[in-house]
PyMOL Python script that loads the backbone (N, CA, C, O; Angstrom):
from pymol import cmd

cmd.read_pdbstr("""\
ATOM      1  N   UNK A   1     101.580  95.697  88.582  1.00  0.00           N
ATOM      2  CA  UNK A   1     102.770  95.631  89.427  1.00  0.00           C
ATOM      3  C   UNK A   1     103.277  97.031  89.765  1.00  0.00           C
ATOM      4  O   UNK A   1     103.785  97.118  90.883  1.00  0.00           O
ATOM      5  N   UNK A   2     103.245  98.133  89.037  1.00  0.00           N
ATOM      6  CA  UNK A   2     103.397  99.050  89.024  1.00  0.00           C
ATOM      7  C   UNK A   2     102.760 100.039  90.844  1.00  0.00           C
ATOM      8  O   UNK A   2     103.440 100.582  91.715  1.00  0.00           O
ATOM      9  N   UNK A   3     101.502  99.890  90.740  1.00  0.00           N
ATOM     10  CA  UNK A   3     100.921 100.170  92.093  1.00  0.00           C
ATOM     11  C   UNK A   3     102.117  99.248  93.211  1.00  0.00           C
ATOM     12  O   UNK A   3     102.761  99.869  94.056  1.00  0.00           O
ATOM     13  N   UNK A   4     102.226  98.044  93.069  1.00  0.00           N
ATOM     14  CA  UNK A   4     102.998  97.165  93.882  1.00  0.00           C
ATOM     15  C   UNK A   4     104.026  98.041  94.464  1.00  0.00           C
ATOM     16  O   UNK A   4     104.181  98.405  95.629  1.00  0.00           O
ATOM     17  N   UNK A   5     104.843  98.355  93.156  1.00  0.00           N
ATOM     18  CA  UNK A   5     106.156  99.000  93.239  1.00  0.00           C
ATOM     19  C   UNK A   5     105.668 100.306  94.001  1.00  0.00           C
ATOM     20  O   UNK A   5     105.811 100.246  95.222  1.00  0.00           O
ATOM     21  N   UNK A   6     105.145 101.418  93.519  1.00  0.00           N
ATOM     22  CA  UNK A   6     104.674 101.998  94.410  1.00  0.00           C
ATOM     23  C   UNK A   6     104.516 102.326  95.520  1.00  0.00           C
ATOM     24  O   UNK A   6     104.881 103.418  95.956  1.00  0.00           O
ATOM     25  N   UNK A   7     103.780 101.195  96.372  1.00  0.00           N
ATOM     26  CA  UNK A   7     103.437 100.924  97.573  1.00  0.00           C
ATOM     27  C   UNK A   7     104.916 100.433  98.105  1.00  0.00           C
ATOM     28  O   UNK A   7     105.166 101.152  99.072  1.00  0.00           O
ATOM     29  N   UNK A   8     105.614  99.843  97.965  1.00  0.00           N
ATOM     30  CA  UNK A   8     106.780  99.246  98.050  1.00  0.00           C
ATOM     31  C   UNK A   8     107.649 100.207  98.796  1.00  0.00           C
ATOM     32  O   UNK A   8     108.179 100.111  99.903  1.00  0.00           O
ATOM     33  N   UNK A   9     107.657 101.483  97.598  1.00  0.00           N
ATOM     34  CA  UNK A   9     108.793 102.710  97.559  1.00  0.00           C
ATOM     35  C   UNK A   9     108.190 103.517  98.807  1.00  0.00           C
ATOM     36  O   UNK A   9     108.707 104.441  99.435  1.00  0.00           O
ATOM     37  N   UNK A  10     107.318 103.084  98.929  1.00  0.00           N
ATOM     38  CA  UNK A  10     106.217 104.342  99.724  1.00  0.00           C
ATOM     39  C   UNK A  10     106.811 104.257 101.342  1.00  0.00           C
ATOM     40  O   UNK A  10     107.440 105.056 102.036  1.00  0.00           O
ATOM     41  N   UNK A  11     106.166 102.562 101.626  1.00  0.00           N
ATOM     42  CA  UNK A  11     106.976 102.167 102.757  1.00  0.00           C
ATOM     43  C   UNK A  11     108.443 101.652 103.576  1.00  0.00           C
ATOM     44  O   UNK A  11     108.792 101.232 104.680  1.00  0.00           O
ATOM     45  N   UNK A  12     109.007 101.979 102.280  1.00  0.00           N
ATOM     46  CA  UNK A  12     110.777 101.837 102.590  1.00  0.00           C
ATOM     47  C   UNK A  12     110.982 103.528 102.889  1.00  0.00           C
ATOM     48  O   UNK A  12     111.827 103.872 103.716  1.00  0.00           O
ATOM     49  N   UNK A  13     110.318 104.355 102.307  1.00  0.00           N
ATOM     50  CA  UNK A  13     110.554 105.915 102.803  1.00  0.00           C
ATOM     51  C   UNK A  13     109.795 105.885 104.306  1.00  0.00           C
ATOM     52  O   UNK A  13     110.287 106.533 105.230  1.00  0.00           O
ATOM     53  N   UNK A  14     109.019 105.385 104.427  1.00  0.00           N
ATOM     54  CA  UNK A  14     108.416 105.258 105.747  1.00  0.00           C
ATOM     55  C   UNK A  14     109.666 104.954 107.099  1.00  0.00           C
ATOM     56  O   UNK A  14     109.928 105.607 108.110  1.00  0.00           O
ATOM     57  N   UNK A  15     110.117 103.933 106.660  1.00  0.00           N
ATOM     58  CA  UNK A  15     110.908 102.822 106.977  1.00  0.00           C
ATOM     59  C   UNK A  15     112.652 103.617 107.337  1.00  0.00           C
ATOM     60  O   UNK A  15     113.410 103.378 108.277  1.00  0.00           O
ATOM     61  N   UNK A  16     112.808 104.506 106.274  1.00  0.00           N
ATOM     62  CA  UNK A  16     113.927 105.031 106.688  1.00  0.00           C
ATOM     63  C   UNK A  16     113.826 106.250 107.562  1.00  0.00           C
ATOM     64  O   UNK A  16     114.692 106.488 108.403  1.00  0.00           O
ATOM     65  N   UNK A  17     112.481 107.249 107.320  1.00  0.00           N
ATOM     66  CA  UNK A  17     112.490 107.922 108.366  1.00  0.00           C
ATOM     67  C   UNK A  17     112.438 107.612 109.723  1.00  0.00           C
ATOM     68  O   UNK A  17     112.798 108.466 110.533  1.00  0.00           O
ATOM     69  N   UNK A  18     111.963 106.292 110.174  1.00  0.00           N
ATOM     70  CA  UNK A  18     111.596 105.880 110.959  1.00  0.00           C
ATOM     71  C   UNK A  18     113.387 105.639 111.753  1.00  0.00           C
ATOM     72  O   UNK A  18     113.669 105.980 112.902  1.00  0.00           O
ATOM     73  N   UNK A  19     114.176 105.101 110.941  1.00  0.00           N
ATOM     74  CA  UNK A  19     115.564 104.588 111.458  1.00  0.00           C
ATOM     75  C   UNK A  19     116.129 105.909 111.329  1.00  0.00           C
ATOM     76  O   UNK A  19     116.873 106.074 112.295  1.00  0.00           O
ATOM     77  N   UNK A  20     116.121 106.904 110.600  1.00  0.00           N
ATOM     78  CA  UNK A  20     116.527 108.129 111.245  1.00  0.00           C
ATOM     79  C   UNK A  20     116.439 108.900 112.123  1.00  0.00           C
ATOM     80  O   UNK A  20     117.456 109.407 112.596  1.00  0.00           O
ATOM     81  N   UNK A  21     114.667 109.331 112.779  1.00  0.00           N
ATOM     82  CA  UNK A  21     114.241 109.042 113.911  1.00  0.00           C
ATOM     83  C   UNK A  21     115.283 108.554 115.110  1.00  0.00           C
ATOM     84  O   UNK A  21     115.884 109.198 115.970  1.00  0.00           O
ATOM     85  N   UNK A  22     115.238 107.156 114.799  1.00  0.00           N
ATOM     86  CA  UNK A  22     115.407 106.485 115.573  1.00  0.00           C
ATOM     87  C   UNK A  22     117.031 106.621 115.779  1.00  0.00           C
ATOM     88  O   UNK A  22     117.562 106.377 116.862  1.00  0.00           O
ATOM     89  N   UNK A  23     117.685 106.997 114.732  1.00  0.00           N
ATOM     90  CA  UNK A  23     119.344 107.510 115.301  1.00  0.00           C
ATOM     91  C   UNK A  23     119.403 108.783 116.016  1.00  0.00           C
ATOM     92  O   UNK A  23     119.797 108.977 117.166  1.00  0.00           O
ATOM     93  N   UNK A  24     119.012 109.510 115.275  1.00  0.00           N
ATOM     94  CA  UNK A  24     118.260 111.081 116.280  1.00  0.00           C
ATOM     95  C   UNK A  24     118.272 110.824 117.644  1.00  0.00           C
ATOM     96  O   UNK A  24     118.973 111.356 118.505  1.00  0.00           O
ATOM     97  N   UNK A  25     117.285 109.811 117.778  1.00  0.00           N
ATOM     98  CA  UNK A  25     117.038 109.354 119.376  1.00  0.00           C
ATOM     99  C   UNK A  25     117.839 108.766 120.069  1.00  0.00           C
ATOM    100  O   UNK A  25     117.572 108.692 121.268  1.00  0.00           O
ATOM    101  N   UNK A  26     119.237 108.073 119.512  1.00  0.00           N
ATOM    102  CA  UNK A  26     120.246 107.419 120.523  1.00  0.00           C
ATOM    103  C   UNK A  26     121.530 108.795 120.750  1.00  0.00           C
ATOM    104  O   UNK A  26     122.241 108.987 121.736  1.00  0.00           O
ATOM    105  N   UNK A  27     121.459 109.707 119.251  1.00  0.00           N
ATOM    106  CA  UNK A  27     122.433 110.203 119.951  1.00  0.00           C
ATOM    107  C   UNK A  27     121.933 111.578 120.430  1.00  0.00           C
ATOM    108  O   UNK A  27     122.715 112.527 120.388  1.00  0.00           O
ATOM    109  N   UNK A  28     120.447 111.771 120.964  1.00  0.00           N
ATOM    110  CA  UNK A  28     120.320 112.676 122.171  1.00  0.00           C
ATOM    111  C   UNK A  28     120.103 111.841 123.360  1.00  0.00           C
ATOM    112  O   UNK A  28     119.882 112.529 124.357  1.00  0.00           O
ATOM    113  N   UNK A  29     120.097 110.532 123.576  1.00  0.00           N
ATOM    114  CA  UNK A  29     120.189 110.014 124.502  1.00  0.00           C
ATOM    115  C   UNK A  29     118.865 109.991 125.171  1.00  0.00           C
ATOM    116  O   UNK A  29     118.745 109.983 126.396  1.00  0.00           O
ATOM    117  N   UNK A  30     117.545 109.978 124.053  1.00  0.00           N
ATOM    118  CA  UNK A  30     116.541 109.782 124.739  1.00  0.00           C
ATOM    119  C   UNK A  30     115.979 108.439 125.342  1.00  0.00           C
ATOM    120  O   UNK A  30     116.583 107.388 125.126  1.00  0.00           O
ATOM    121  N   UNK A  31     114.840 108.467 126.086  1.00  0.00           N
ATOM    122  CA  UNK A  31     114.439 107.707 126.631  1.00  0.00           C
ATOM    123  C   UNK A  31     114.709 105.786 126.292  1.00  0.00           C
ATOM    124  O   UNK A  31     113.522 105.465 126.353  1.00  0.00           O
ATOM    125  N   UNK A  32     115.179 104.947 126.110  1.00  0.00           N
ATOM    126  CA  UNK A  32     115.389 103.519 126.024  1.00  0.00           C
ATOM    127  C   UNK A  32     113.848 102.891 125.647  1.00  0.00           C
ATOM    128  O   UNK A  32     113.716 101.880 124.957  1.00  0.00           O
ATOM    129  N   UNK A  33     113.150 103.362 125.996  1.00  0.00           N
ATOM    130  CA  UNK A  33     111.966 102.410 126.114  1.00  0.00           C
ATOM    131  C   UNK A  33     111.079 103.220 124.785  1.00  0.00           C
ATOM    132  O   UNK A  33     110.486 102.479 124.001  1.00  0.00           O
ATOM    133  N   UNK A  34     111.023 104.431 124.608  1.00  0.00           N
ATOM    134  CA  UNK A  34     110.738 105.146 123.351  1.00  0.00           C
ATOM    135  C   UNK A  34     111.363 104.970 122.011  1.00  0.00           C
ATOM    136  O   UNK A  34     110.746 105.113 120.955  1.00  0.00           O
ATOM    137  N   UNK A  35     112.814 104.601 122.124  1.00  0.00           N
ATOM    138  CA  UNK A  35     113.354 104.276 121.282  1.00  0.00           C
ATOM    139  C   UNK A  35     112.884 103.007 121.065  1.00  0.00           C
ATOM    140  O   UNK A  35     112.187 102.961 120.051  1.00  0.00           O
ATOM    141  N   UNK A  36     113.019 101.796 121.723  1.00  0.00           N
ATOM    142  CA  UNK A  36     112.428 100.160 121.545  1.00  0.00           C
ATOM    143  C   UNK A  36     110.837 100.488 120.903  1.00  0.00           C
ATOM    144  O   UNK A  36     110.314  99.587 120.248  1.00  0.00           O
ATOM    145  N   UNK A  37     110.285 101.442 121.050  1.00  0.00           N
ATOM    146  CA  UNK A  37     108.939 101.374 120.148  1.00  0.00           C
ATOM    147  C   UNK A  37     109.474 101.703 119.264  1.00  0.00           C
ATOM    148  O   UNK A  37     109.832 100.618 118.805  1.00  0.00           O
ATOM    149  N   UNK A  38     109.860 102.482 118.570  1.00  0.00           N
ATOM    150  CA  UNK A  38     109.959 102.780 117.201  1.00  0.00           C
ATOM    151  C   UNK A  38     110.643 101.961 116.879  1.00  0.00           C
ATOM    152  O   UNK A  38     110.619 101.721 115.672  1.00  0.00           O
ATOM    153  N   UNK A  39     111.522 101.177 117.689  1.00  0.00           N
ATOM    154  CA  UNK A  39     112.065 100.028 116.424  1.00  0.00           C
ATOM    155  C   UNK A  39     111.048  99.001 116.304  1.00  0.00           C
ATOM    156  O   UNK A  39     110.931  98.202 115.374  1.00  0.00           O
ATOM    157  N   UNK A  40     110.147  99.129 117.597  1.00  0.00           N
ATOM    158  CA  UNK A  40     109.190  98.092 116.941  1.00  0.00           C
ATOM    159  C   UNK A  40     108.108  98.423 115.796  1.00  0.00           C
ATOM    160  O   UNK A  40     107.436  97.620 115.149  1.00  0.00           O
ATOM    161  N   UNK A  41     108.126 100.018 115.718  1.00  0.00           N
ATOM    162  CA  UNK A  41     107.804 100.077 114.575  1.00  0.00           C
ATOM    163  C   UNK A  41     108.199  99.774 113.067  1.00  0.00           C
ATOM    164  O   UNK A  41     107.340  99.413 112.262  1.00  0.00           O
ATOM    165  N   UNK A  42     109.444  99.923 112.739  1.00  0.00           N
ATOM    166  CA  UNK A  42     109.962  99.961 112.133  1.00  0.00           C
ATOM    167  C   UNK A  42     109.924  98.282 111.827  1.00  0.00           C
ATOM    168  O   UNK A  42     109.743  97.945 110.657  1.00  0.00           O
ATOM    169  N   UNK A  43     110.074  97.345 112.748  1.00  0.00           N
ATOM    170  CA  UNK A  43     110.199  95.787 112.939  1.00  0.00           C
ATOM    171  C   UNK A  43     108.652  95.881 111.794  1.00  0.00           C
ATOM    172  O   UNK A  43     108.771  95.659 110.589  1.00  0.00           O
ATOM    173  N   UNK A  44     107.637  96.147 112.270  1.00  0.00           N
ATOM    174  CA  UNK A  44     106.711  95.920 111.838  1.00  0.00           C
ATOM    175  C   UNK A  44     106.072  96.491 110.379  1.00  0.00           C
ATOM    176  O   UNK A  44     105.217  96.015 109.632  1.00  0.00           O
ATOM    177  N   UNK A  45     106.753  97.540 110.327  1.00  0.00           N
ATOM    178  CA  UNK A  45     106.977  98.660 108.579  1.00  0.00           C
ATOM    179  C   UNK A  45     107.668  97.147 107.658  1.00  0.00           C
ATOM    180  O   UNK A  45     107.163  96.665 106.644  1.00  0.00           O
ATOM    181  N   UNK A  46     108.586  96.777 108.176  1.00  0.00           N
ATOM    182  CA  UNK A  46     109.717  95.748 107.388  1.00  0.00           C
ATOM    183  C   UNK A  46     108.737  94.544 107.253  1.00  0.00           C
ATOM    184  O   UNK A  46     108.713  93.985 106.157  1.00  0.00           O
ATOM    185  N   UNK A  47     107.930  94.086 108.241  1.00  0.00           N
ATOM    186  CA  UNK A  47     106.925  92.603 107.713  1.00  0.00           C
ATOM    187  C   UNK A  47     106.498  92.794 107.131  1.00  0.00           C
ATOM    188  O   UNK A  47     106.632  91.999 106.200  1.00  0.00           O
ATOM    189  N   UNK A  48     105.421  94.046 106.831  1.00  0.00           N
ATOM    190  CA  UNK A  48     104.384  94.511 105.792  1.00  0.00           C
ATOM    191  C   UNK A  48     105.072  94.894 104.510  1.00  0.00           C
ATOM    192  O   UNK A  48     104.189  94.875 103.652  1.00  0.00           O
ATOM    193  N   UNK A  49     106.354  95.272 103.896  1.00  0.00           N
ATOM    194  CA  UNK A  49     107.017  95.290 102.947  1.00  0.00           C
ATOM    195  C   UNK A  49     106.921  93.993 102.625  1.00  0.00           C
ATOM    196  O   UNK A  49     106.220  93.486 101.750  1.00  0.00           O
ATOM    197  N   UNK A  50     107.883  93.329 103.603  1.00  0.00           N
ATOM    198  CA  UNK A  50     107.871  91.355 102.868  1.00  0.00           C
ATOM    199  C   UNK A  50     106.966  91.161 102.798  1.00  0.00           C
ATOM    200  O   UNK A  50     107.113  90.173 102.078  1.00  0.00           O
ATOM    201  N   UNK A  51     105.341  91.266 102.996  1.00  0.00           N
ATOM    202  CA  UNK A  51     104.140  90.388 102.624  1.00  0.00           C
ATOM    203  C   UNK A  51     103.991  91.423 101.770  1.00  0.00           C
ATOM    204  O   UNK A  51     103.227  90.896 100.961  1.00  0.00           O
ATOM    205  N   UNK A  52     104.205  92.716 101.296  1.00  0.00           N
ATOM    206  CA  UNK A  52     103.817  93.098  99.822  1.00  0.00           C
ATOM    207  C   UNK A  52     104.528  92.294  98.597  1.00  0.00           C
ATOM    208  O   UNK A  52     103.928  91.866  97.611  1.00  0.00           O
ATOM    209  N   UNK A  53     105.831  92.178  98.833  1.00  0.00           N
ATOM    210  CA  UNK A  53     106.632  91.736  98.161  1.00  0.00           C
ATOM    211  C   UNK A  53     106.657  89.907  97.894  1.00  0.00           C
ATOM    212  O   UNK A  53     107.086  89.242  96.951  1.00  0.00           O
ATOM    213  N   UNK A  54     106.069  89.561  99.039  1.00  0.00           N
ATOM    214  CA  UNK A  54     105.845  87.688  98.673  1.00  0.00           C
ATOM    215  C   UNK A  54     104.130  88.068  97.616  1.00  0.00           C
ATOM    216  O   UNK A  54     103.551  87.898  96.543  1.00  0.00           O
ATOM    217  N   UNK A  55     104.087  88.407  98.379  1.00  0.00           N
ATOM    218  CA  UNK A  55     101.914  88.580  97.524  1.00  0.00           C
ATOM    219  C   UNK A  55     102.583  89.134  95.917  1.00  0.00           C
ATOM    220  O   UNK A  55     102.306  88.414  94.958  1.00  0.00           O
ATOM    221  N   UNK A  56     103.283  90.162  95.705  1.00  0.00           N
ATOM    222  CA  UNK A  56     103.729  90.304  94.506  1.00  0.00           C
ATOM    223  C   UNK A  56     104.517  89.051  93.673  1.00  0.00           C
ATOM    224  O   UNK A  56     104.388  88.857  92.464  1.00  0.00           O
ATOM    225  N   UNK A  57     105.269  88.330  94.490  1.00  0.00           N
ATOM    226  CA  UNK A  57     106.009  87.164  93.988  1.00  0.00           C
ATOM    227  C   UNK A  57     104.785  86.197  93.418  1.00  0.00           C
ATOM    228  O   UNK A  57     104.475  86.023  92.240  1.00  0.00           O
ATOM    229  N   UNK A  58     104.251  85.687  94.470  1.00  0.00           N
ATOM    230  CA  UNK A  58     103.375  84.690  94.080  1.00  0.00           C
ATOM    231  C   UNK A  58     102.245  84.927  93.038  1.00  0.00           C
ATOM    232  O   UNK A  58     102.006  83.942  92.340  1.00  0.00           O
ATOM    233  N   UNK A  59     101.394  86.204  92.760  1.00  0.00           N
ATOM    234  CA  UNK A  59     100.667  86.454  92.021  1.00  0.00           C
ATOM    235  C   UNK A  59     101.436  87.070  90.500  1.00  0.00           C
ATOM    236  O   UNK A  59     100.884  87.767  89.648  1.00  0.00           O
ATOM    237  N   UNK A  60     102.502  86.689  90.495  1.00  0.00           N
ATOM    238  CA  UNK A  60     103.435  87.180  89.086  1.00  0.00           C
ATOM    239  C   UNK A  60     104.155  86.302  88.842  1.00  0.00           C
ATOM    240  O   UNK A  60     103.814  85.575  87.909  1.00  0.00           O
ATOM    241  N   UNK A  61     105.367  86.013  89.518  1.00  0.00           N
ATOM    242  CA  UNK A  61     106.600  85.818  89.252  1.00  0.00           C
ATOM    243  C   UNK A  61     106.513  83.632  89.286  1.00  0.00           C
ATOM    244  O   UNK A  61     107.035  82.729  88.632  1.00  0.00           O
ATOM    245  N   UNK A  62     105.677  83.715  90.289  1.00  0.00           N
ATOM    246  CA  UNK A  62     105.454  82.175  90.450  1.00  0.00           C
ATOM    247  C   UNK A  62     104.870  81.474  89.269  1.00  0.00           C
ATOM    248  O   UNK A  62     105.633  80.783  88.595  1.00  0.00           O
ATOM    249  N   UNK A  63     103.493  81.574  88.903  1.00  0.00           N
ATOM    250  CA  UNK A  63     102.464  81.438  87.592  1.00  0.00           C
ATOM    251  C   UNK A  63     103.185  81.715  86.602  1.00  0.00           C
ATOM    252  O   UNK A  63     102.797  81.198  85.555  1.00  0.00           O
ATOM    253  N   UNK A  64     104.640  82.715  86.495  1.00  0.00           N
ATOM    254  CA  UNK A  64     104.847  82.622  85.414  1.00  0.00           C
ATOM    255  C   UNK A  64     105.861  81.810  85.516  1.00  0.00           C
ATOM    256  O   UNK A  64     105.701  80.952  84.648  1.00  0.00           O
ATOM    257  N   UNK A  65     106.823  81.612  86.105  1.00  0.00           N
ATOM    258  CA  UNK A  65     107.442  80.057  86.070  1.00  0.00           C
ATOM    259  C   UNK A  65     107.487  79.487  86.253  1.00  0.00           C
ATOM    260  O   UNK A  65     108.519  78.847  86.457  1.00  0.00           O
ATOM    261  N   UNK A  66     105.886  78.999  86.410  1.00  0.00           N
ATOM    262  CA  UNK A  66     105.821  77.691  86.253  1.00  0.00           C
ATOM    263  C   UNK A  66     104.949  77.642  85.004  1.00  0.00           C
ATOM    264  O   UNK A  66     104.484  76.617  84.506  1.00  0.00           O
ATOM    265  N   UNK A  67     104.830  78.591  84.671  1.00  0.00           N
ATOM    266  CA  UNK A  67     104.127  78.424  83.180  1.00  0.00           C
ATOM    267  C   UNK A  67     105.444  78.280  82.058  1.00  0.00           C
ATOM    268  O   UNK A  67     105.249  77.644  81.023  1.00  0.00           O
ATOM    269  N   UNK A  68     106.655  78.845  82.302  1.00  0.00           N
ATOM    270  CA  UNK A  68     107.687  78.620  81.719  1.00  0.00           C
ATOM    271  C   UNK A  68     108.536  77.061  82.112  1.00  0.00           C
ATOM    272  O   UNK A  68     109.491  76.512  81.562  1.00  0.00           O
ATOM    273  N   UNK A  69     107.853  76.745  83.088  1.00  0.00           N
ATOM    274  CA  UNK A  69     108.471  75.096  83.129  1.00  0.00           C
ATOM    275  C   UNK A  69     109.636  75.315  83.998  1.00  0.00           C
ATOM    276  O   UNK A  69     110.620  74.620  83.748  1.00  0.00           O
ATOM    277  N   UNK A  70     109.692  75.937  84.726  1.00  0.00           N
ATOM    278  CA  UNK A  70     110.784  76.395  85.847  1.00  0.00           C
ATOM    279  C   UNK A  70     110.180  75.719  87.363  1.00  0.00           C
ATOM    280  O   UNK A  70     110.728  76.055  88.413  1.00  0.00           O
ATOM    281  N   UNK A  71     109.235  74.932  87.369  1.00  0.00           N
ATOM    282  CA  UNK A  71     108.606  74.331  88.617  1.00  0.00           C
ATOM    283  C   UNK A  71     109.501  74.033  89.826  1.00  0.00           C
ATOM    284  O   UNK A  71     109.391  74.591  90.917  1.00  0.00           O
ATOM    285  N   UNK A  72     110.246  73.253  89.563  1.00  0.00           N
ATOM    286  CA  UNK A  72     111.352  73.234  90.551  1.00  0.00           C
ATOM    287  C   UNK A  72     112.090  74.484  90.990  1.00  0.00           C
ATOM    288  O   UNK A  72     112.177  74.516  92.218  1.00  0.00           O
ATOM    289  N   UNK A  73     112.647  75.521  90.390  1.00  0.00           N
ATOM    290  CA  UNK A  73     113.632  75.980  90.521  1.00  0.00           C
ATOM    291  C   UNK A  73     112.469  77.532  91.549  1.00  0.00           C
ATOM    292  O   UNK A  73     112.700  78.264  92.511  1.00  0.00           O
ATOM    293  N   UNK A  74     111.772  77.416  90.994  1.00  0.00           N
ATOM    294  CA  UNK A  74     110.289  78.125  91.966  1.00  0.00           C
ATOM    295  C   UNK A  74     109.675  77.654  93.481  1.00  0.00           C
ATOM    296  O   UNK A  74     109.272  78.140  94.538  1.00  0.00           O
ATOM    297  N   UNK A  75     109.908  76.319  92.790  1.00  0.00           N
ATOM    298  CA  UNK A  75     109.777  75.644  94.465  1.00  0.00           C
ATOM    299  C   UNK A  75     110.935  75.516  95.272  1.00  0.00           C
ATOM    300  O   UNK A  75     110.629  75.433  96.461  1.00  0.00           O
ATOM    301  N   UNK A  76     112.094  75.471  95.069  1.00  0.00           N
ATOM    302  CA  UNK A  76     113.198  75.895  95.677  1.00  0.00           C
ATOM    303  C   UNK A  76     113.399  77.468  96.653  1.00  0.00           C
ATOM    304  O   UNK A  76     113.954  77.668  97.733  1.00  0.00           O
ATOM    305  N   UNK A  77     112.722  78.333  95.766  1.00  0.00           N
ATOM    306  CA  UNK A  77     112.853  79.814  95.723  1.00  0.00           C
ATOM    307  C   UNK A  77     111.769  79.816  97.488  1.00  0.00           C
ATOM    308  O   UNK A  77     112.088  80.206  98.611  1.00  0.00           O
ATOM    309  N   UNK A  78     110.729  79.313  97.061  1.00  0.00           N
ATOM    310  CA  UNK A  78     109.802  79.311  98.036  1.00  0.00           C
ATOM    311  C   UNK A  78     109.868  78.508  99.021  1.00  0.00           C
ATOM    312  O   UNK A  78     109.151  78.688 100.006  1.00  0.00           O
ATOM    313  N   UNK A  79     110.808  77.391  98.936  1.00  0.00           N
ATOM    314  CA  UNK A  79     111.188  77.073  99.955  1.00  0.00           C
ATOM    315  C   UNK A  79     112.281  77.643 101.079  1.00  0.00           C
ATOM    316  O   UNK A  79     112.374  77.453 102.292  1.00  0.00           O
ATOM    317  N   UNK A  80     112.911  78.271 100.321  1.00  0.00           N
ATOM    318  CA  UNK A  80     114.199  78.905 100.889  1.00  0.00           C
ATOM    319  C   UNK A  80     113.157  80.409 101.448  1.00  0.00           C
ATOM    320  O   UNK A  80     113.624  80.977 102.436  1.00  0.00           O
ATOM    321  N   UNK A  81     112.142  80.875 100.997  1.00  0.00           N
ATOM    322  CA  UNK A  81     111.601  82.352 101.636  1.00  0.00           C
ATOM    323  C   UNK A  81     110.693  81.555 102.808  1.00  0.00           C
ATOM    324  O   UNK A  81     110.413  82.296 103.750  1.00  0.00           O
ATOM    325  N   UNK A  82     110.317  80.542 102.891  1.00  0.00           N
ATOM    326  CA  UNK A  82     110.265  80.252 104.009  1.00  0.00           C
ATOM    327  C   UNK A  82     110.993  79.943 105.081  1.00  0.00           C
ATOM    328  O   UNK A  82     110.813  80.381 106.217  1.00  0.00           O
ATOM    329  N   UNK A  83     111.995  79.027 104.658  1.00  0.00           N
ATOM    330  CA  UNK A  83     113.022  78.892 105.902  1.00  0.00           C
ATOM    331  C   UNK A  83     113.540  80.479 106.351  1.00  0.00           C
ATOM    332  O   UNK A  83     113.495  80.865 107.519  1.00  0.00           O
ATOM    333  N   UNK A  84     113.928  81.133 105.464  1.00  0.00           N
ATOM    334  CA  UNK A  84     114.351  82.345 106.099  1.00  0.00           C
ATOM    335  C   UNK A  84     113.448  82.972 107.075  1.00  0.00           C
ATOM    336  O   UNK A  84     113.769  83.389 108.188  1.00  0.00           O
ATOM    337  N   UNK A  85     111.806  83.000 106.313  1.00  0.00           N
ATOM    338  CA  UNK A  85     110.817  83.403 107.539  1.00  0.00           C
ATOM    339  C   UNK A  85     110.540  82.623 108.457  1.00  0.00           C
ATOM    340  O   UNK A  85     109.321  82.566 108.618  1.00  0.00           O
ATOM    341  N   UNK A  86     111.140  81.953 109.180  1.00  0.00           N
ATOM    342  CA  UNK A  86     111.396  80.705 109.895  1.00  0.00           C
ATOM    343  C   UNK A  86     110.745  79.726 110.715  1.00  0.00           C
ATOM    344  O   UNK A  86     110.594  79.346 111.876  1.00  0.00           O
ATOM    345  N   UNK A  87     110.248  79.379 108.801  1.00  0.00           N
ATOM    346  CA  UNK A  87     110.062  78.043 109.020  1.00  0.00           C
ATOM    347  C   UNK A  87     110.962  76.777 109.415  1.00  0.00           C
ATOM    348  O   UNK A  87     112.046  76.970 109.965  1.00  0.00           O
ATOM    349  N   UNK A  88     110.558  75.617 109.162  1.00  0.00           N
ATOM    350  CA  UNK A  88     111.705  74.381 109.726  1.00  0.00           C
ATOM    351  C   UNK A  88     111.659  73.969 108.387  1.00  0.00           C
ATOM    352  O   UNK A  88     110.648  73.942 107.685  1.00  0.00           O
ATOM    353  N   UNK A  89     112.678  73.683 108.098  1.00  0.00           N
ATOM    354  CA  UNK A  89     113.192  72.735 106.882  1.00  0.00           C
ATOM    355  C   UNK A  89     112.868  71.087 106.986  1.00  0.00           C
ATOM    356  O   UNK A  89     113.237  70.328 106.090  1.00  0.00           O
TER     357      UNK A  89
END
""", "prot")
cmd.dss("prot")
cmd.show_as("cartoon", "prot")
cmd.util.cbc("prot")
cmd.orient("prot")
């Protein structure tokens, strides 16, 4: 998990230069359409965090509670990280 974390920290520093950047760029008043890329970068820095962070959930945190008998309260968890990634309930 450790590498996980890692990788994690790596791309949230990514992630904030990117939104600093990207304030830089509104208040010199650059281009509109240069700025909308980098937030789509940034859009896309932020998915690849959440699929590090679900792939970390599920290969740890899941197996182990449900090995602790927490089944429900896991399937709740995962139901709710889907609706947020929006799925339909």
């Amino acid at each position: 998990m450790q590498a996980d974390k890692s990788d994690a920290l790596k791309r949230l520093k990514y992630i904030e230069g990117h939104l600093n950047g990207i304030r830089k760029m509104i208040e010199e008043d650059k281009y509109c359409v240069d700025i909308l890329r980098q937030t789509y970068a940034v859009r896309k820095a932020i998915e690849k965090l959440e699929a590090l962070l679900v792939k970390g959930h599920l290969q740890t945190c899941v197996p182990d509670g449900i090995k602790n008998g927490d089944t429900d309260k896991i399937i709740e968890e995962l139901v709710q990280l889907y609706n947020l990634a929006g799925g339909k309930e």
